[in-house]
C-alpha positions in Angstrom: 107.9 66.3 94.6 110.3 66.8 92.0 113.7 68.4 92.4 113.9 71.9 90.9 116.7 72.2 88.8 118.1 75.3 86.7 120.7 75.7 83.9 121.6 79.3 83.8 122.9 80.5 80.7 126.0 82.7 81.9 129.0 80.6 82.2 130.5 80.6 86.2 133.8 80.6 84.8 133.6 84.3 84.2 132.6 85.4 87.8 132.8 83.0 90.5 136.4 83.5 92.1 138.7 81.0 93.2 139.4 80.6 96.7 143.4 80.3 98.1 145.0 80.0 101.1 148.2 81.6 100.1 148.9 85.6 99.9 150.6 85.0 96.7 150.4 82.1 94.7 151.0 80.9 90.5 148.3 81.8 88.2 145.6 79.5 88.5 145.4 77.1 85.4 143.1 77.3 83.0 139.9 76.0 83.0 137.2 75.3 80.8 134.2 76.7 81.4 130.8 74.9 81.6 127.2 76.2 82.0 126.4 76.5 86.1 123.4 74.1 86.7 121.5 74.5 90.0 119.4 72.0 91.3 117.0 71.5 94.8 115.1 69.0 96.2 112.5 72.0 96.9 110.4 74.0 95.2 112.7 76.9 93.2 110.8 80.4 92.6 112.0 82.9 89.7 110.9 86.4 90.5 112.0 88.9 87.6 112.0 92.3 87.2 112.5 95.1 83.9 116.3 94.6 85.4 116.9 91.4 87.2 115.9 87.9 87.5 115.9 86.4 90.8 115.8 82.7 91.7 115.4 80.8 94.9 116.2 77.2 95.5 115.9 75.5 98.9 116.7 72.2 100.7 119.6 70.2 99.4 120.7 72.6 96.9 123.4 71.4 94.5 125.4 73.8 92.7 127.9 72.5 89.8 130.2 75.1 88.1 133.2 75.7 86.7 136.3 74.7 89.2 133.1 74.3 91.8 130.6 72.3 93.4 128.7 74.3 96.2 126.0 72.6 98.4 123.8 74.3 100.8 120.1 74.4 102.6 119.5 77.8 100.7 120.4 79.8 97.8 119.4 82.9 96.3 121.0 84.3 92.7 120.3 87.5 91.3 120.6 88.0 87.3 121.2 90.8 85.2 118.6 90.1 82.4 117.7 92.1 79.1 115.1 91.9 76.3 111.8 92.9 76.6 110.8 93.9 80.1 107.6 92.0 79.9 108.9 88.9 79.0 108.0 86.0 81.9 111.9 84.6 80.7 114.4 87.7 79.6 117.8 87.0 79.0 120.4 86.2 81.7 123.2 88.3 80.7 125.1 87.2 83.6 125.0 87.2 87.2 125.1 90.0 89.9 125.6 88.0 93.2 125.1 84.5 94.9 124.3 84.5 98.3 124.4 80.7 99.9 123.0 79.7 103.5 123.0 77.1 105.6 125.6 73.9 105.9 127.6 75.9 103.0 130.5 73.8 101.5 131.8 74.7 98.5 134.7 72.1 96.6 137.4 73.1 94.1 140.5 71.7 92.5 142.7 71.4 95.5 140.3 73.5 98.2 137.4 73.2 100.1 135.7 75.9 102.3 132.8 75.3 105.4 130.4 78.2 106.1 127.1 79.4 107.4 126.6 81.7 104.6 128.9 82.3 101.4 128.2 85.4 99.5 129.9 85.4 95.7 130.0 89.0 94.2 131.3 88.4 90.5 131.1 92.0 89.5 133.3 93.4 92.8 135.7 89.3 92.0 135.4 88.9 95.6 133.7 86.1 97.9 133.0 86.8 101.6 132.4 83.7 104.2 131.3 84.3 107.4 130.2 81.4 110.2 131.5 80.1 113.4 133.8 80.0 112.7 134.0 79.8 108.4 136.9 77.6 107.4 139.1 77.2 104.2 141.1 74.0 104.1 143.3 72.6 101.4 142.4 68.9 100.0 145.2 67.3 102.1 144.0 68.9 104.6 148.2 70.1 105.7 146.4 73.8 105.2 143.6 75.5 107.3 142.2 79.1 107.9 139.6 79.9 110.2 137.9 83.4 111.6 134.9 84.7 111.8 134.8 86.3 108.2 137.0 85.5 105.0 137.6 87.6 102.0 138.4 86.3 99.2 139.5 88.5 95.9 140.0 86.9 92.5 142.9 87.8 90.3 144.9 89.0 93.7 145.4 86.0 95.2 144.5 88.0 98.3 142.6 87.2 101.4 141.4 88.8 104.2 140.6 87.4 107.9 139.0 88.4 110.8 140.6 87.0 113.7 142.5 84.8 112.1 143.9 81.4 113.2 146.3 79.4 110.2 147.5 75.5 110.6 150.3 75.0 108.6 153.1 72.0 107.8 155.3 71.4 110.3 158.6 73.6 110.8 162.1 71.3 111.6 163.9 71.8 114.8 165.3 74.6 114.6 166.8 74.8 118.0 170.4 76.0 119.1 172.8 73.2 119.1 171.2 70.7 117.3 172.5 68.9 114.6 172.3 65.7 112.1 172.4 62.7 113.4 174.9 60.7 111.4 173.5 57.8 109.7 175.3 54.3 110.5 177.9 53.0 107.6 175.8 50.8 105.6 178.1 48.0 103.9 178.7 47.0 100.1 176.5 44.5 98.8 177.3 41.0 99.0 179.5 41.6 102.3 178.3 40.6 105.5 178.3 43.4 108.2 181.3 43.1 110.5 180.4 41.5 114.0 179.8 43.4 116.8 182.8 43.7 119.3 181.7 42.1 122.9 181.3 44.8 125.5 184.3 45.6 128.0 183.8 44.1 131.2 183.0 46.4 134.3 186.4 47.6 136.4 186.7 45.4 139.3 186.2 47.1 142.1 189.4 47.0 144.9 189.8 44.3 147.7 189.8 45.5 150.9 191.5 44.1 154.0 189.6 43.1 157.2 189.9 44.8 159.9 192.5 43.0 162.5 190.7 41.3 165.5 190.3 43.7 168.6 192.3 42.7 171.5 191.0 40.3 174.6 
């Protein structure tokens, strides 16, 4: 069977949000948007209405978008469309949600995020994941986010767990008392390093008398 496979004409740059891990970051950097392609080793099925178009995909979906690839075992996208009602193919003015299922992982610039099902809500710029927990992770993996449900709200740089558990870097020692360790004199080039002095000897330890013979 051949794969299904979909180039929608709305451009994802405009809706699909871009997940962080920090309450307040830079301004993202500018990407250039590309047209979202989906394709599906199933079957795909477009179902459209006088308002919406909506199209299923299913097993081994492939999303590729702007700042993201998202692969999962099931997605469903629902599209604004205008033009003549009775039209099999109306236009896609753009889209109204995304809603992923199913070994959900979805890959950006410097993020990735795990999930049982990923809903993307371009009108409302917000994502919500929600799993087993659904996890966020930064590419060096030194940042992770777990909880039952993440909410993620573009142009904010807000999010929003439930039950939240964060792994971040490392702190220092920041413990009373403790200080620098001084690093060892290192000596000028070309000199040898001065020998090391041979240790003291141990104190002798005091002689001590015998005792005098005891009488016969």
């Amino acid at each position: 069977m051949k794969p299904a496979r979909a180039a929608l004409l709305l451009l994802a740059g405009a809706c699909l949000p871009v997940l962080s891990l920090r309450a307040a970051t830079p301004a993202e950097p500018v990407i250039t948007p590309i047209p979202t392609v989906i394709e599906s080793a199933g079957p795909a099925e477009m179902v459209s209405s006088a308002t919406e178009t909506t199209f299923t995909f299913r097993d081994q979906v492939v999303v590729t978008a702007t700042n993201l690839r998202l692969t999962c075992d099931s997605l469903v996208v629902v599209a604004k469309r205008t033009g003549d009602p009775k039209a099999t193919l109306g236009k896609q003015e753009n889209f109204k949600s995304l809603v992923a299922t199913g070994h959900v992982r979805l890959i950006q610039a410097e993020r990735e995020a795990l999930c049982d099902r990923a809903v993307v809500l371009p009108g409302e710029d917000k994502v919500i994941l929600t799993g087993d927990p659904a996890t966020v992770r930064s590419k060096d993996g030194r940042q992770t986010g777990t909880g039952p449900e993440l909410v993620f709200f573009r142009g904010e740089q807000r999010i929003v767990v439930q039950k939240p558990r964060f792994v971040l870097p490392e702190l220092k020692d920041l413990g009373v008392g403790k200080s620098k360790a001084t690093p060892a004199a290192t000596p000028p080039a070309g000199t040898a390093a001065p020998a090391e002095s041979p240790p003291a000897p141990a104190p002798a330890f005091p002689q001590i008398a015998p005792l005098p013979a005891a009488p016969k």
